[in-house]
N, C-alpha and C positions, 0 to 999 in steps of 0.2 A: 279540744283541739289546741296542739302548740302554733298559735301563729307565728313566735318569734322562730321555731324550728321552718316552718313552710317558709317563712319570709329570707332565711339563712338562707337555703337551698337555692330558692328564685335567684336571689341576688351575684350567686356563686355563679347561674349560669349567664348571668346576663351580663356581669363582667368578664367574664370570657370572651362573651361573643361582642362587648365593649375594644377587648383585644385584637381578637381577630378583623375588627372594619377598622383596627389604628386609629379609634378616639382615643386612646391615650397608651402609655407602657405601663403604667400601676397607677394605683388608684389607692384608697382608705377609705372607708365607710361606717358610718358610726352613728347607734339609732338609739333613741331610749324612749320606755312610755313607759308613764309611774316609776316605779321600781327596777324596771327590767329595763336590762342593756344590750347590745349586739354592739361592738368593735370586729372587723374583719378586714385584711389589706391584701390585694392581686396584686397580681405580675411585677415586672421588677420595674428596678428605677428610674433606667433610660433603654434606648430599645439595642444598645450593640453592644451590653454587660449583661449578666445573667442575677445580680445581686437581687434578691427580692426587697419587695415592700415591705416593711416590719411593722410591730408597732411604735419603733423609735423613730421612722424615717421623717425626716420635714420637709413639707410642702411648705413652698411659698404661696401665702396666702392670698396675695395683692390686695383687693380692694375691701377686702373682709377686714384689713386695717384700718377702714375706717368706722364700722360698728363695735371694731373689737379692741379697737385703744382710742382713736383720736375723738371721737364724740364721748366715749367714757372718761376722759381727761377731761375733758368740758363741762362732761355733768357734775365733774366733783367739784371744780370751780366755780359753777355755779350753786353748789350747792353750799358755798361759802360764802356766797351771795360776791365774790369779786364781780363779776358781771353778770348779766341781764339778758335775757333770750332774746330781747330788745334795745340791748347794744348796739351800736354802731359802729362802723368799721375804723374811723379814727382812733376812739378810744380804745377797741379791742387789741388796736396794732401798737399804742399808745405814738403816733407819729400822723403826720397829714395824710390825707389822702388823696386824688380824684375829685376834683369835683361829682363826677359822674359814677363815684361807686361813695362816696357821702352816706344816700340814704340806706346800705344795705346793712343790712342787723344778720345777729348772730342765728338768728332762724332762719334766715333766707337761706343762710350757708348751708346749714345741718338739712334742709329740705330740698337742697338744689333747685331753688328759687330764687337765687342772687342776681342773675342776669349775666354771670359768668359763662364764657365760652366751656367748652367740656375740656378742651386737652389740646398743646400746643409742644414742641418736638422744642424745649427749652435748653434741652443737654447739649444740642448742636451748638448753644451761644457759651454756654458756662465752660466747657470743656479746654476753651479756650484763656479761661481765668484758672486761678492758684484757690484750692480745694476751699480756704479760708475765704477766700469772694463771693463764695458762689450763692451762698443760702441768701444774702443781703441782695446778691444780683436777678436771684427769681421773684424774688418779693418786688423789685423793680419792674419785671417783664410780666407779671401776671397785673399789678398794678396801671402797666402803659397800655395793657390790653383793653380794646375799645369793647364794650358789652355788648353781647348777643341781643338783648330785650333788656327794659325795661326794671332794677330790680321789684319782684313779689309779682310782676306779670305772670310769667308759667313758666315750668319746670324744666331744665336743663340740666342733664346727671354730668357736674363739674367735678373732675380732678382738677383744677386748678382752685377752687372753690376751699376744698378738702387741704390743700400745701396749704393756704392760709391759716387756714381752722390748724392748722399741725404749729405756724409759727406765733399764733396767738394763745397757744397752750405755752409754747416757750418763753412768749414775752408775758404773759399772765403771771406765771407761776417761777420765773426766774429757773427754771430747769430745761434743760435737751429734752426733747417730746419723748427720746423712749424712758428715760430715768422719771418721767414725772410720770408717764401710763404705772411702770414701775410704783412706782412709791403712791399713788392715790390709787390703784387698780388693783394690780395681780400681786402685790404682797399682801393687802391683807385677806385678798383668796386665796393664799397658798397655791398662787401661779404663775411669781416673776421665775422660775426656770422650764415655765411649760410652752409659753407664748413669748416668742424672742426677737429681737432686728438684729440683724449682722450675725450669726449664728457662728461662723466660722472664726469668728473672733474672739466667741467662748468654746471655741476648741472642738465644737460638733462636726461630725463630717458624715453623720449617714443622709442623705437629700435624696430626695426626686430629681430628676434635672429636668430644666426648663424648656428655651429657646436657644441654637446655636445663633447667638448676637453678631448680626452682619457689621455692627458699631465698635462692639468690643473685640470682633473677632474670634469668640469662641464659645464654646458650649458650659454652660451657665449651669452652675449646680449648687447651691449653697451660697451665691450671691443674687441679690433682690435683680426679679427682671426687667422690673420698671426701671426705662433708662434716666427719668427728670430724677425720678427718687436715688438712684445709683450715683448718679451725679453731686448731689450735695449731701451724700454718705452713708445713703444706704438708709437712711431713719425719713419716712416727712409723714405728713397726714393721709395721705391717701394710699400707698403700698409703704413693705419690706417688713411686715410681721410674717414669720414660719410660726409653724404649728402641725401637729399631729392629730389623726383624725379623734383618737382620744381625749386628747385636751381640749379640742374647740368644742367638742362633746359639753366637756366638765364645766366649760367656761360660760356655755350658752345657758344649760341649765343651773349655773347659779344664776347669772341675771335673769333667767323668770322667775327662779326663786326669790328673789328680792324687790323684783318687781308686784310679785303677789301678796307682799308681805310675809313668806314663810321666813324668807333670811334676812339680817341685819347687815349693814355696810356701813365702816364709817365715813366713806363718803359720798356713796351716791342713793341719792333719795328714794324711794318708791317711789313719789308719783311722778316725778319725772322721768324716771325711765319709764313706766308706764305708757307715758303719752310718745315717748319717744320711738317706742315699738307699736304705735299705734300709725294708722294712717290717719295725717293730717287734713282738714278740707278746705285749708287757702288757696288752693289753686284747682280748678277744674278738671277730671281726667289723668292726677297725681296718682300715684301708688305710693308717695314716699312719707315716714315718720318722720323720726329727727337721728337722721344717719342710718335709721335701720329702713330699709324695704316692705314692703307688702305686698299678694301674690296680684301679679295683672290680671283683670277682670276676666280678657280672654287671651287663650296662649301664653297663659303661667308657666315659664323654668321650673315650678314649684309642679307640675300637672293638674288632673281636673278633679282630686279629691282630698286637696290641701282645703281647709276651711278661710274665710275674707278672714277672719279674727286669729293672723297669723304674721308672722316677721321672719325678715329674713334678709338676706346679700349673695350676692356674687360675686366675684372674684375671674378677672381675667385669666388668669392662668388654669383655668377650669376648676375652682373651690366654690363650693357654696356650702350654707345653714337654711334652715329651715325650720321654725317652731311652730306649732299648730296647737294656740289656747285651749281650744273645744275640744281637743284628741290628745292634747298634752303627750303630744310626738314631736322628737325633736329628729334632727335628721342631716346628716353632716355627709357630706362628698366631695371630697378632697382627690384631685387629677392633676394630672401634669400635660395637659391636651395640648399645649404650645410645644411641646417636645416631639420635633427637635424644630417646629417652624409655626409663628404667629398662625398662619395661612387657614393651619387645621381645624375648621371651625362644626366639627360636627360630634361636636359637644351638646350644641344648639338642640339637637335633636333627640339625643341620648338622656339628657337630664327629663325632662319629662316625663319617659319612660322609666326612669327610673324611679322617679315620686311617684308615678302613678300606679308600680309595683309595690310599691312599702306602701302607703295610703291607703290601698284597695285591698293589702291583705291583712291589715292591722286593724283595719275596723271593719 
């Protein structure tokens, strides 16, 4: 029995009828176990063009930016021993801070365990500064921001938390966060032209489009949709990596690769990515690693035959990964469900079913 052929076929129809209920206008799907791959892409880009999904097109990834550069820029710096999972926040910023954000370390951040609030609408204040103020002025306003709890009490899934972690990669390492993902990450996987920020500025123009942006005024296709991130230029730690559903393929399966010991990296360790795609047990009722995810005990994104010994993210703009250690199935779905409006949230329901299609006929 070919289950990658039964699995082809399910998938084909269930992105149709993906279509037909408008969870999204295209999609990319991209599966591997051992050896064997499935890459496939529906419908087209936006829903009032007829251009199909290719395998060129790039989704905006959003928060898969932060398992897929801004915690792997960290692990390479720590893997240079510059700092300490048990850093501090002064020194990581190398500047004063808060008394009241003092005690948080560089784990609390990567776990969303800081005590950072989740997200604040920041681009309404910068927008009004010169492009050059801006990045210094959110480090101000995420700074002045008064803490949700306690930091390493429990778990708050922070984009503000993540813009940190993106300008402590910058101040670390004397580099702009996407040239240093760059230079410690996807060159030496032969992947600084697979996984990109600002896409349109290296001349690409096939996208998914997004959200028509009631802020910017128009329909978003090849510019990052996170407004904080669009703001201080389209690069921070927590959105404006694109990618294709082939590459986030390529890119997940070497880091287990390396995670397992089969592949060498010259800068990021095994064991700490290891534990980083592990779920942590410092905080009670957590599902989180260090930046990567793990499936919810009940009502997994992931559905109900992803195995616990598994990683993964999601991505607001309807992206997510999926890896499953035990079934060594990786599992990539890549959408544009905010297209043409935030609103459309029946994503929610669609992902499930859909893992629970690939899972259930692959094992």
């Amino acid at each position: 029995m070919n289950r990658f052929a039964t699995v082809e076929d399910e998938i084909a129809v269930l992105m149709e009828r993906g279509r037909e209920e408008r969870v999204f206008s295209g999609c990319s799907v991209a599966i591997a176990q051992g050896p064997r791959e499935l890459i496939r892409n529906f419908g087209t880009r936006r829903w009032d063009q007829k251009q199909q999904v290719g395998g060129n097109t790039l989704f905006d990834l959003a928060s898969l930016t932060k398992p897929l550069a801004t915690s792997l820029a960290l692990f390479a710096l720590l893997g240079q021993g510059k700092i300490g999972l048990n850093t501090t926040l002064a020194p990581l910023l190398r500047q004063e801070v808060p008394e009241d954000k003092r005690p948080i370390t560089l784990f609390q951040l990567l776990n969303h365990c800081s005590g950072l609030v989740g997200h604040r609408p920041f681009y309404k204040k910068l927008e009004t500064m010169a492009p050059g103020l801006r990045k210094e002025e959110i480090l101000r306003l995420i700074l002045s921001e008064p803490l949700a709890c306690e930091p390493g009490s429990r778990d708050i899934y922070s984009d503000l938390g993540f813009i940190l972690l993106g300008l402590i990669v910058e101040r670390q390492s004397g580099m702009a966060l996407d040239a240093a993902v760059a230079h410690y990450i996807y060159e030496p996987l032969d992947m600084a032209d697979s996984l990109v920020f600002n896409p349109r500025a290296r001349g690409l123009t096939d996208f998914a489009a997004t959200q028509h942006c009631p802020w910017r005024g128009r329909l978003l296709q090849g510019e990052v949709d996170d407004q904080n991130t669009w703001a201080i230029g389209g690069v921070s730690g927590q959105a404006g990596l694109f990618g294709r559903g082939g590459d986030v393929l390529a890119m997940v399966r070497k880091l287990v690769e390396i995670a397992s010991g089969a592949k060498k990296h010259p800068y990021l360790g095994q064991d700490l990515l290891k534990k980083a795609m592990s779920r942590q047990p410092h905080i009670k009722g957590s599902s989180w690693g260090l930046g990567f995810d793990t499936p919810a005990e009940v009502n997994s994104s992931a559905g109900r035959f992803i195995s616990q010994r598994s990683c993964g993210h999601l991505g607001f703009s309807g992206t997510s990964f999926w890896h499953d250690f035990d079934k060594d199935i990786t599992v990539v779905l890549l959408t544009n469900r905010i297209h043409p409006s935030v609103e459309n949230n029946k994503i929610k329901t669609f992902r499930p079913l859909f893992h629970d299609l690939v899972f259930e006929t692959l094992v």
